[in-house]
Each structure stands twice: as structure tokens, then as C-alpha cells.
N, C-alpha and C positions, 0 to 999 in steps of 0.2 A: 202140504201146508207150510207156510213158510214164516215164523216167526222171528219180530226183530227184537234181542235181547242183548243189550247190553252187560256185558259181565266182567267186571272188574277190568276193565281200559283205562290204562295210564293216561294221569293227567301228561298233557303235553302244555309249553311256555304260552301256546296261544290260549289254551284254556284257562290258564289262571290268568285275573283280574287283582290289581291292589283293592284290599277293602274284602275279601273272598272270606267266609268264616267257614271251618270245618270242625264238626265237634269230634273232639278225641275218647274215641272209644275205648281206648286202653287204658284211660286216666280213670282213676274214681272220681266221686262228684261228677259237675258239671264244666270241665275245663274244653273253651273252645282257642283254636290256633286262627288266627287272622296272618294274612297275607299283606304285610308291611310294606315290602318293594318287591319289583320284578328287579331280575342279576342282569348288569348289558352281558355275562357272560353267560346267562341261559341260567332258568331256576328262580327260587326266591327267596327272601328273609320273612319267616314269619315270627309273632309274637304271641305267648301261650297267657291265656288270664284263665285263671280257676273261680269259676263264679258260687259254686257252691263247695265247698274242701269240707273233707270229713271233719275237721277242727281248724280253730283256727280264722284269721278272716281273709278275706277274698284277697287276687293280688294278682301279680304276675307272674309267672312260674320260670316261662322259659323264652330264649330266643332262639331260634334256624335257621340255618343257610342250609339249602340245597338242592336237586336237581328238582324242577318240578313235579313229578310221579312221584316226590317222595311230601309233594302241600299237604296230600287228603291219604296220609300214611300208606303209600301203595296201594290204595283202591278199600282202606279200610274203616277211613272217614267219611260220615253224610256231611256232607254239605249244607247249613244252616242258613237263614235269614237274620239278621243283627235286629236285634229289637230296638226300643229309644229305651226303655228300660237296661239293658247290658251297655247299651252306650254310656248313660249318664251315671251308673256305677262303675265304668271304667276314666270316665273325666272328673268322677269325686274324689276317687283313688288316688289319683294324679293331682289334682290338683290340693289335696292334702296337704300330700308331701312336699308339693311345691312349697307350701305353705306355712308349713313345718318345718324349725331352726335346726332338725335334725334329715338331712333330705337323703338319709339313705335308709327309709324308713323299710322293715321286711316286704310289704308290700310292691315294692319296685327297688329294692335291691338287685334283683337278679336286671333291670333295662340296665341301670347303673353299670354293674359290675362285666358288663354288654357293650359300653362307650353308647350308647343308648342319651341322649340331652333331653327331660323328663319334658322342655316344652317345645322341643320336635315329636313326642310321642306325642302329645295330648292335642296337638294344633292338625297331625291326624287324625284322630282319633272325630274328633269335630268336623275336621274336612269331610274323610273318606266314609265314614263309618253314616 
């Protein structure tokens, strides 16, 4: 008998797509890493939003550069569906802060502190997502 099983196979550059969400399984709450750009050097930049955090309100956590097999943490992240719901909590977020005389609000501190432009994130976020 001959079954076909897939078992932890590294993403490779042609597998990720921009726009790819993976939820992070090592994070508490619900924090999912989206797939920002493809590297012309091989790899990608993703960007971490924590949708539910143990305290605290929702935000951006984190940004990454790296090789591709490392998008969906070495074969340790499922791969998700972007709801219109995660969407339009993540262009409130953003667009808050745009909003806001103070734009380096916790929330998107960490794009900022990233060289990250809050209306380059958000005009993806709208395109890709």
C-alpha cells in the first residue's frame, strides 16, 4: 500500500505567495505572520499582528526577513485563510494611528521602529489581503 503523506516539507520561494497568512503556533493568543514581500534575494519579509493577546489591545508585534522555510516556522505553522474580519481590524489599527497626532502609537510601534511607512502597510493590507 502506498500512501501519499506529507510531513513537514519545507516551504520553498515558489510556495510562498505575498498575502500568505500562517498562524503562529508558538505565540499565545492568536497571533498570525502574513507574508509582506517576496526577497529578489530568495525568502520573504513577513509582518506579525496579534489578534487576540493575553492583555493588552491588538497590534503588530513583529517584522521578518528570512529564507523561505523559515514563512510557516520550519513546517510549524498551519497556514490560514485572511478573513474580511482580521482584515478590517488590521486597517482600523492602522488607520488609527494614522490618525493619531501621536503616530508611534504601541500598536504599530514595532512597523515604525521597522522603517516600515504606516500608509505602505495599510494600502497592502487593502490590496493583498
Amino acid at each position: 500500500m502506498f500512501y501519499n503523506i506529507r510531513i513537514n516539507e519545507e516551504l520553498t520561494d515558489a510556495d510562498i505567495e505575498v498575502g500568505d497568512a500562517y498562524k503562529n503556533s508558538t505565540a499565545r493568543g492568536f497571533e498570525v505572520s502574513f507574508v509582506y514581500e517576496k526577497l529578489s534575494r530568495g525568502g520573504a519579509k513577513t509582518i506579525d499582528y496579534q489578534f487576540k493577546p493575553q492583555y493588552g489591545a491588538s497590534g503588530f508585534m513583529g517584522v521578518g526577513v528570512g529564507p523561505a522555510k523559515s514563512v510557516d516556522g520550519w513546517g510549524k505553522d498551519k497556514k490560514i485563510k485572511v478573513t474580511s474580519k482580521m482584515k478590517k481590524e488590521m486597517i482600523n489599527t492602522l488607520e488609527d494611528a494614522m490618525n493619531s497626532k501621536y503616530k508611534n502609537s504601541e500598536e504599530v510601534d514595532v512597523l515604525v521602529r521597522n522603517g516600515e511607512r504606516l500608509s505602505d502597510v495599510l494600502s497592502w493590507v487593502k490590496r493583498r489581503l
